[in-house]
C-alpha positions in Angstrom: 28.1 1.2 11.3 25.6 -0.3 8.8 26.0 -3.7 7.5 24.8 -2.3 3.9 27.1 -0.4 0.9 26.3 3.1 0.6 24.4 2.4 -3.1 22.1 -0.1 -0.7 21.4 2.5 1.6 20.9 5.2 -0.4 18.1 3.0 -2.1 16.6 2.1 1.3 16.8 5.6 2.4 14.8 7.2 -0.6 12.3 3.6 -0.2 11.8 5.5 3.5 10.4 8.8 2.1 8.6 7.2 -1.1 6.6 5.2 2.1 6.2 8.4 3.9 4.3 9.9 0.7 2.6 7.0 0.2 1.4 6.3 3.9 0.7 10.4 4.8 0.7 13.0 1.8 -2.1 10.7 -0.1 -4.7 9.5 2.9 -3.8 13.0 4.0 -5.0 14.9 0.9 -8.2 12.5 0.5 -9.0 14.1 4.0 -8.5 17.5 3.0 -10.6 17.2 -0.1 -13.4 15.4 1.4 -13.8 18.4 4.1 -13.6 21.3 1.9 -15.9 19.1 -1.2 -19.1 20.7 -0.9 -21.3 17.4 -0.6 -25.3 19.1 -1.8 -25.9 17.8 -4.4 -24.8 14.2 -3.5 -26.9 11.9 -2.6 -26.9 8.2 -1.8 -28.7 6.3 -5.1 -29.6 2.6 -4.3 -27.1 0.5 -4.2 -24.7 3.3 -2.9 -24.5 1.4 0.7 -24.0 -2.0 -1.0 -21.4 -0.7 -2.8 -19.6 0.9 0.7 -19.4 -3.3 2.3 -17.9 -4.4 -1.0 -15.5 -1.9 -1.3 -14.8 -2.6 3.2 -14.5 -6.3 2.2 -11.9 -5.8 -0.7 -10.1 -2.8 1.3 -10.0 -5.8 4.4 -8.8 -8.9 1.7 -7.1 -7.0 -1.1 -3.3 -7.2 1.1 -3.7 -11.1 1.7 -2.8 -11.4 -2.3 0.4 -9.2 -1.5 2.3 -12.7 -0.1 0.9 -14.5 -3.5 2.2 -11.1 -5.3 6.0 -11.9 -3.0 6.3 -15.1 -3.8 5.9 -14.8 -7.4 8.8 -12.1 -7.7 11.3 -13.9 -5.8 10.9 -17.2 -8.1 10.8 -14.9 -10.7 13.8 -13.3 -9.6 15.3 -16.9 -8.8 14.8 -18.1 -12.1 17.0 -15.1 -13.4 13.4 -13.6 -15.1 14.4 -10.1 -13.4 18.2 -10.4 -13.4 18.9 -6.5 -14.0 17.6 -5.8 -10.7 19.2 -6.3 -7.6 18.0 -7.6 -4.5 17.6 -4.2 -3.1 15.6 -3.1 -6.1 13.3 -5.9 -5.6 12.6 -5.2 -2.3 11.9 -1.6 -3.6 10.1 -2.4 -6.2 7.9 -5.2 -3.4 7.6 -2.4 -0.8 6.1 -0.3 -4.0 2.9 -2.7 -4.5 2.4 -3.2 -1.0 2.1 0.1 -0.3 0.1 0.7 -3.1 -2.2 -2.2 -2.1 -2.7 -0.2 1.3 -3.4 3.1 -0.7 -5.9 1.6 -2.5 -7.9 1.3 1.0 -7.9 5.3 1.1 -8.6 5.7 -2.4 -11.8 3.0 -1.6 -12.8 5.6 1.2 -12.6 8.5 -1.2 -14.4 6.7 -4.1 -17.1 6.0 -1.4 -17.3 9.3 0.2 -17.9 10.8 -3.7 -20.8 8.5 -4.4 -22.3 8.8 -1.0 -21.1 12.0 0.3 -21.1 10.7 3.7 -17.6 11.7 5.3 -17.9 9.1 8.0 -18.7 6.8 5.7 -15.1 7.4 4.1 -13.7 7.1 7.4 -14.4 3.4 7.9 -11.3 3.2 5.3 -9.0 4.9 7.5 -8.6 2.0 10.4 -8.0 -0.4 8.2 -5.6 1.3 5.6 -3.5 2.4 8.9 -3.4 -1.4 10.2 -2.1 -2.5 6.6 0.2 0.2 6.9 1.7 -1.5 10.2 2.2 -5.1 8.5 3.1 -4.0 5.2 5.9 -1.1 6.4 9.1 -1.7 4.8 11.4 -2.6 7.3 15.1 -3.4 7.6 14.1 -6.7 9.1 12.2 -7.8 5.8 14.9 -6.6 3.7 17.1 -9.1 5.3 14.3 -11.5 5.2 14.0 -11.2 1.6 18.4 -11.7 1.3 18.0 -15.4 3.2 14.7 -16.0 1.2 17.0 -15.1 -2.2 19.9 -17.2 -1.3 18.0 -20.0 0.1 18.2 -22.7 -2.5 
């Protein structure tokens, strides 16, 4: 039996396939159009590789603001800034930008595979979007987290 009201659930359960989409459908379709892209024509202008290390240093940093990004909603949320959402929408609406922090990695790997047109150059992304994936998938656990951190005073 689950601790949660049906409204609750129903908002964790569609928070469970937005994730899916966000984690699968979009690295998945950068994949697919990087193979079938036709890549003559593409070539690697100077400054190209300099650009791939930025774009690996933001894709590795860019999720270390996301607990910055947390804290600021829940004293938002404290203060009564964001009273018309509940605690379960915040969390949805948290789990939202972290995942599309971690997306961003992909779309960093498909931004570099378009100027350089090297594929394993895109691929570099794909480590480290999956590792975000693992600390920044919405769990039960951090939903309860966020309740204590909510009523904490």
């Amino acid at each position: 039996m689950s601790q949660y009201d049906e409204r609750t659930e129903k908002q964790l359960g569609l928070l469970r396939i937005v994730t899916w989409l966000f984690m699968f459908a979009g690295p998945g379709a950068y994949l697919v159009i990087a193979l079938v892209m036709n890549t003559k024509g593409i070539e690697a202008r100077a400054g190209n590789e300099v650009l791939v290390y930025m774009l690996l240093a933001l894709s590795i940093g860019n999720p270390f603001l996301i607990p910055l990004i947390i804290r600021g909603e829940v004293n938002k949320f404290r203060k009564g800034v964001s009273q018309a959402k509940s605690p379960t929408q915040l969390f949805f609406s948290l789990s939202i930008i972290q995942m599309a922090m971690v997306e961003a990695t992909y779309i960093y790997g498909l931004v570099v595979f378009f100027l350089t047109g090297k594929f394993t150059n895109m691929l570099y992304f794909y480590p480290i979007g999956i590792i975000w994936s693992f600390v920044y998938w919405p769990k039960r656990e951090k939903y309860d987290r966020l309740l204590e951190k909510l009523n904490q005073p």
